[in-house]
C-alpha positions as CSV (number, residue, x, y, z in Angstrom):
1,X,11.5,5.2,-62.3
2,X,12.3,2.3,-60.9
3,X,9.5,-0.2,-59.2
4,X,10.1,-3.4,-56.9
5,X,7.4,-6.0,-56.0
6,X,7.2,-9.2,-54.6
7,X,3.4,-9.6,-54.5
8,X,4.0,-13.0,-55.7
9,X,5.2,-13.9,-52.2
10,X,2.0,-14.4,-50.6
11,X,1.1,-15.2,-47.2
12,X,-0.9,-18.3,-46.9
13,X,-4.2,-16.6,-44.8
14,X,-6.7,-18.4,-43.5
15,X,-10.4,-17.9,-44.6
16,X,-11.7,-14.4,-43.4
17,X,-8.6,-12.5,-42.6
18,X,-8.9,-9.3,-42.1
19,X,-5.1,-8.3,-44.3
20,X,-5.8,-7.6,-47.7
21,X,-3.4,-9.3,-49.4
22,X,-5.2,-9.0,-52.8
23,X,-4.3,-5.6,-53.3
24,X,-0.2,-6.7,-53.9
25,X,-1.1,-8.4,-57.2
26,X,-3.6,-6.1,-58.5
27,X,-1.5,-3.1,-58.2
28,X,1.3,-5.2,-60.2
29,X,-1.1,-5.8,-62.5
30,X,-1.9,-2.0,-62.9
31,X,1.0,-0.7,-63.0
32,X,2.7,-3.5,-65.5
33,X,-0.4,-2.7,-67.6
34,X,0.9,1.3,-67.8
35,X,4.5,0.7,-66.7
36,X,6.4,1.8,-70.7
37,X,3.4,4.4,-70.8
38,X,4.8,5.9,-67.6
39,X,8.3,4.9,-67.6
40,X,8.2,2.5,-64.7
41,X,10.7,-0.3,-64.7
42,X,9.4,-3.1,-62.5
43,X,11.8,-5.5,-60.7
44,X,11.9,-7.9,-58.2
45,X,13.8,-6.9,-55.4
46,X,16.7,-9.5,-53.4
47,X,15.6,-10.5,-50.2
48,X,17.0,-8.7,-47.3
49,X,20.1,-10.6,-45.6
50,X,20.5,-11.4,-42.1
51,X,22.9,-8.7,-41.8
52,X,20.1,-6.0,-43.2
53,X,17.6,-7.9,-40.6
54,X,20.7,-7.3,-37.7
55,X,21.3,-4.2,-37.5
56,X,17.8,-3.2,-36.7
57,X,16.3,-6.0,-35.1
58,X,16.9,-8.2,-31.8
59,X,19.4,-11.1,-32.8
60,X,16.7,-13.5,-30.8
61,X,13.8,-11.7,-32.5
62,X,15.5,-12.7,-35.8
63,X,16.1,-16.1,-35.3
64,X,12.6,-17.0,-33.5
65,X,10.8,-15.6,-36.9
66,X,13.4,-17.2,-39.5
67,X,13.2,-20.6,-37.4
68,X,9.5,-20.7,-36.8
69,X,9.9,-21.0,-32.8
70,X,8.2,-17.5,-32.2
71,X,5.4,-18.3,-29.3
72,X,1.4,-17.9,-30.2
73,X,1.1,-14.8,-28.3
74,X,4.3,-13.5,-30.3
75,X,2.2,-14.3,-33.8
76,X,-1.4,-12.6,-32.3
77,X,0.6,-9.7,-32.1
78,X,1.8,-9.7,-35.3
79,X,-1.7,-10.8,-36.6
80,X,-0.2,-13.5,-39.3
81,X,0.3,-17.3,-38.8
82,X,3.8,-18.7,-39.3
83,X,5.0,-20.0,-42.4
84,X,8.5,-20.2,-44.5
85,X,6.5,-17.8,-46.7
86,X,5.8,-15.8,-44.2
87,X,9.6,-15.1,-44.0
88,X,10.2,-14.7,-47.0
89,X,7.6,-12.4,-48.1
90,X,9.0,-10.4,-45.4
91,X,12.5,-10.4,-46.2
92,X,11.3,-9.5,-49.8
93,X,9.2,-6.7,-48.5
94,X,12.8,-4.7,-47.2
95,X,14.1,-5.7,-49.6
96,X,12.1,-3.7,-52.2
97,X,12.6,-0.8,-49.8
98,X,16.2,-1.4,-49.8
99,X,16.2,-1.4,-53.9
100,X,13.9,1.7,-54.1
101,X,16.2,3.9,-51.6
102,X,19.1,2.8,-53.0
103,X,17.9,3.7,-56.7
104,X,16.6,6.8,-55.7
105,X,20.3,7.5,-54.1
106,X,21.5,6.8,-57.6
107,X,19.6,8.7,-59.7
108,X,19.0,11.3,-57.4
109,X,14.7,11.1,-58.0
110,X,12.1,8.6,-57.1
111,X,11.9,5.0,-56.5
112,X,9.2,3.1,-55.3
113,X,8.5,0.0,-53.5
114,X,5.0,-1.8,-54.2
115,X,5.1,-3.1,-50.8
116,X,6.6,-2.2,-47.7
117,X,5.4,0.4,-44.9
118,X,5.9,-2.0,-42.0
119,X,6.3,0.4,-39.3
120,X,4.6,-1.5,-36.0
121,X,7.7,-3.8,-35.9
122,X,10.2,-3.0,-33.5
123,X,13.8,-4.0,-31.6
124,X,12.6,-7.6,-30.3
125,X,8.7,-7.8,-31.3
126,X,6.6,-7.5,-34.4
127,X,3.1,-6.3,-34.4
128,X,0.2,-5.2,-36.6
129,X,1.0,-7.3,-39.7
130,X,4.6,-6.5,-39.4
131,X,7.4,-9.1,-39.0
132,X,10.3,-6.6,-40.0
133,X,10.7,-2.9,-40.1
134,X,11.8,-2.2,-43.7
135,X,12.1,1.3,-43.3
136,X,14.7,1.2,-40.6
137,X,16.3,-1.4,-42.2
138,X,16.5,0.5,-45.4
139,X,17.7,3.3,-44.0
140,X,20.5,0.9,-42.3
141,X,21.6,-0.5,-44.9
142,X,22.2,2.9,-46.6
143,X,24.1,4.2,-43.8
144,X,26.3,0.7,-44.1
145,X,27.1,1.6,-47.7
146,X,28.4,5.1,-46.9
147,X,25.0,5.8,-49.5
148,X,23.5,8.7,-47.2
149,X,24.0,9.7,-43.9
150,X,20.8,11.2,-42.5
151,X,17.6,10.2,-43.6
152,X,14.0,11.3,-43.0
153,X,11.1,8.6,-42.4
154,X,7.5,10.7,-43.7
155,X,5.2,7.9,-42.4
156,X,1.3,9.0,-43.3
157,X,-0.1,6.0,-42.6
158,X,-3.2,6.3,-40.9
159,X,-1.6,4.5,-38.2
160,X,1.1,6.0,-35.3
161,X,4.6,4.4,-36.7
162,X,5.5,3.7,-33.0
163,X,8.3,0.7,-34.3
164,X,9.9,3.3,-36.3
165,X,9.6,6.0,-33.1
166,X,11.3,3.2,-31.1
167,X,14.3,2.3,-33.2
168,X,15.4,5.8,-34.1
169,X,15.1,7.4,-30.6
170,X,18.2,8.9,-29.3
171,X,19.6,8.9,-33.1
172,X,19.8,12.3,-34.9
173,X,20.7,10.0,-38.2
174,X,17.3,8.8,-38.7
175,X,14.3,12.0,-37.8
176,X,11.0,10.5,-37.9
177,X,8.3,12.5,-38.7
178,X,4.5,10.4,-38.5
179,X,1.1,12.1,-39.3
180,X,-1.8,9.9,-38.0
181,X,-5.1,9.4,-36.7
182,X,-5.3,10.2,-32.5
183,X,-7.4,7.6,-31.8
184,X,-6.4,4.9,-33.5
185,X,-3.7,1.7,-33.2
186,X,-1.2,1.3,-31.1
187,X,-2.5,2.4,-28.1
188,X,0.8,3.5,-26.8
189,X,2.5,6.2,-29.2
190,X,6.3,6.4,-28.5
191,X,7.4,10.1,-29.3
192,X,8.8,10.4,-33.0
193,X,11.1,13.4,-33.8
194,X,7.7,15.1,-34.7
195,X,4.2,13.4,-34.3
196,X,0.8,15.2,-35.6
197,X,-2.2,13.3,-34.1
198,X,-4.9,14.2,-35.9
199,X,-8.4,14.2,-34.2
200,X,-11.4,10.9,-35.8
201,X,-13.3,12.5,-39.2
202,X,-10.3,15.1,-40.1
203,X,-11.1,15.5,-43.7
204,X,-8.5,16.8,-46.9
205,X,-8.6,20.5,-45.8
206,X,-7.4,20.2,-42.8
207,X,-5.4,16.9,-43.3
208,X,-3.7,19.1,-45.8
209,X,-3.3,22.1,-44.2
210,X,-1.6,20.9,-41.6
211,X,1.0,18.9,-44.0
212,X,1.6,22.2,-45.4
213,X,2.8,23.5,-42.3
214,X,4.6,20.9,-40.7
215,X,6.6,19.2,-43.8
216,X,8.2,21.9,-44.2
217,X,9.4,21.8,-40.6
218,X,10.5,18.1,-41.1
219,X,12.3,18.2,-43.7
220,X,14.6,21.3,-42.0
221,X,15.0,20.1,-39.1
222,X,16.2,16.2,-40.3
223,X,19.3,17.7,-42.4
224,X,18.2,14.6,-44.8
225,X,20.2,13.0,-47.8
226,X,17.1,11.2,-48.8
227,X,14.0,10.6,-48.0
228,X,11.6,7.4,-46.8
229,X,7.6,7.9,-47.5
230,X,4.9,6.1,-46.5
231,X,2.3,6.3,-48.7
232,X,-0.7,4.8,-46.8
233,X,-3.8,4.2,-47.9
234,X,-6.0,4.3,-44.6
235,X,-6.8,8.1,-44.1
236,X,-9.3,7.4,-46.4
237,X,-13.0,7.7,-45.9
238,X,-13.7,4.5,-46.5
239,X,-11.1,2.4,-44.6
240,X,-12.5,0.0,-41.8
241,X,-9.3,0.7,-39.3
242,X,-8.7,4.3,-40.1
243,X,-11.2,7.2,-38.8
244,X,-9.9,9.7,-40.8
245,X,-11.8,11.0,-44.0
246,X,-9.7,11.7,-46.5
247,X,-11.1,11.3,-49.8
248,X,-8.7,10.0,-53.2
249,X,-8.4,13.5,-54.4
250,X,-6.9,14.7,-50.9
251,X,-4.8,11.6,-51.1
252,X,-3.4,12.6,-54.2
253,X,-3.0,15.6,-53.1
254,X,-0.6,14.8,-49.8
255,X,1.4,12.8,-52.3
256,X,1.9,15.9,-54.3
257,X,2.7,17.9,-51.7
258,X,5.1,15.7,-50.3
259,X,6.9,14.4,-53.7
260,X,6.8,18.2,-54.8
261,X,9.0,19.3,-51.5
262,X,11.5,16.4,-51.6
263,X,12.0,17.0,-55.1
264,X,12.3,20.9,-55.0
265,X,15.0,20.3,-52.9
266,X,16.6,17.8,-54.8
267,X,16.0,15.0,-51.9
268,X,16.0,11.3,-53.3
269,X,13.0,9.4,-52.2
270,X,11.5,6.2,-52.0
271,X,8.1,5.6,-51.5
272,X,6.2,2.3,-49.8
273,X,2.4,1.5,-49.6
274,X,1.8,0.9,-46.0
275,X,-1.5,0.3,-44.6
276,X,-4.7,-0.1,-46.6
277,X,-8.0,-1.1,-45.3
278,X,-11.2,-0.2,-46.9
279,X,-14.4,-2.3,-47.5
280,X,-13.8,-2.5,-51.5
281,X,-10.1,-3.7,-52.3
282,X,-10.5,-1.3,-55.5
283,X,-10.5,1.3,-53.8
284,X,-7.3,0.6,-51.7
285,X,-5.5,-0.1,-55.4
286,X,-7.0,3.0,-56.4
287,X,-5.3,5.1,-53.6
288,X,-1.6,3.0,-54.4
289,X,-1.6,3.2,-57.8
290,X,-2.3,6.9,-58.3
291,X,0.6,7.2,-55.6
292,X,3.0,5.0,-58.6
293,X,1.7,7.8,-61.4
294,X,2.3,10.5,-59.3
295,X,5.8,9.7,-58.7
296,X,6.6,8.2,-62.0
297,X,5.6,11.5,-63.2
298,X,7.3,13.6,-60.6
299,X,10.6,11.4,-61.1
């Protein structure tokens, strides 16, 4: 399987912020500790072009966050300060989702991005520690290529993927299908093609039972060539930003049942970190990296 990461380009935060950037390099370091062991072959992945970044995004958008001119209140949104490696990180970040959907295309399995996940950012505005969405993007640039033609977006993150919602609406080429917490960022939630809001302390039975039910639904009613998952970490009980309660086990679990589904039905997929917020870094790590076995495995 093949595995793209560019923790190396890291943002340049000041003292106390709340992203935990850490968690890039320590699942590199995990999974190039067991990558021959599990048959993981790491890359770093190109940078997305400007054409990747235009046919998504808001030509002025673009240029305001590739020249540094965004305004203040345009960065608060976001939630990081400006910087050239700011940029880049972020162009590296689609890019690895580019690399893992086009590998999965290839070999018709799994491919995974170590990265990625950066749903909040829509047409003209980022938000949420998201300068570029990398799953629209992605999906883009595959439809570009004449690589697939319809593709499904399974965003469980914690978090409503309302910049994925908003770039796909009125296009039966890209179904989005997000399972999150009710109460919980952005305040607003623009409709995806199917949107679960799950009520504050759902725990794995239920959180699981309900995947169950409604994947199934997705995944028929998208008429997919491949497959985008997000992979989050923050339905877990112990993450500061997510209310849910979902222990590692469950997690492991929803990976399962999603990787198990694609894969039954032959659907390519490649699979990105998203969110991640809990007290103890480790444990963030702990959720992403038994996301990388599971799919190395289920390859």
């Amino acid at each position: 399987m093949d595995a793209f990461y560019c923790h190396h380009f890291a943002l340049p935060l000041p003292e106390g912020h709340g992203f935990p950037m850490a968690k890039y390099h320590l699942l590199h370091e995990r999974v190039a500790a067991h990558a021959d062991a599990w048959g993981i072959r790491l890359a770093e992945p190109p940078p997305a072009t400007d054409d990747d970044l235009l046919r998504v995004h808001c030509p002025a958008y673009v240029a305001r966050m590739l020249s540094g001119n965004a305004g203040h209140d345009e960065m608060r949104r976001i939630g990081f300060p400006w910087s050239e490696r700011m940029v880049e990180r972020s162009r590296r970040s689609s890019g690895g989702t580019i690399m893992a959907l086009r590998s999965a295309l290839a070999g018709g399995g799994i491919a995974a991005n170590l990265a990625g996940g950066t749903h909040h950012a829509s047409f003209g505005r980022g938000g949420g520690y998201c300068v570029f969405n990398d799953s629209v993007i992605a999906a883009r640039h595959a439809q570009h290529h004449g690589l697939a033609r319809r593709l499904l977006v399974i965003d469980l993150d914690v978090h409503h993927g309302n910049g994925t919602a908003e770039l796909c609406a009125g296009d039966d080429s890209i179904y989005t299908f997000s399972m999150h917490g009710a109460r919980n960022y952005p305040a607003r939630k623009p409709d995806s093609n199917l949107d679960l809001a799950l009520p504050t302390g759902t725990g794995d039975a239920e959180y699981l039972d309900c995947l169950a039910r409604y994947l199934p639904i997705a995944i028929g009613d998208s008429g997919a060539d491949a497959v985008i998952y997000l992979a989050g970490a923050d339905p877990f009980l112990g993450d500061r930003l997510g209310h849910l309660a979902l222990t590692k086990a469950g997690l492991l679990e929803r990976d399962r049942q999603v990787f198990r589904a694609c894969r039954g039905l032959g659907l390519p997929v490649a699979v990105t970190m998203a969110g991640g917020y809990a007290a103890r870094v480790e444990d963030i790590v702990d959720i992403h990296e038994q996301t990388i076995r599971l799919a190395a495995r289920m390859a």
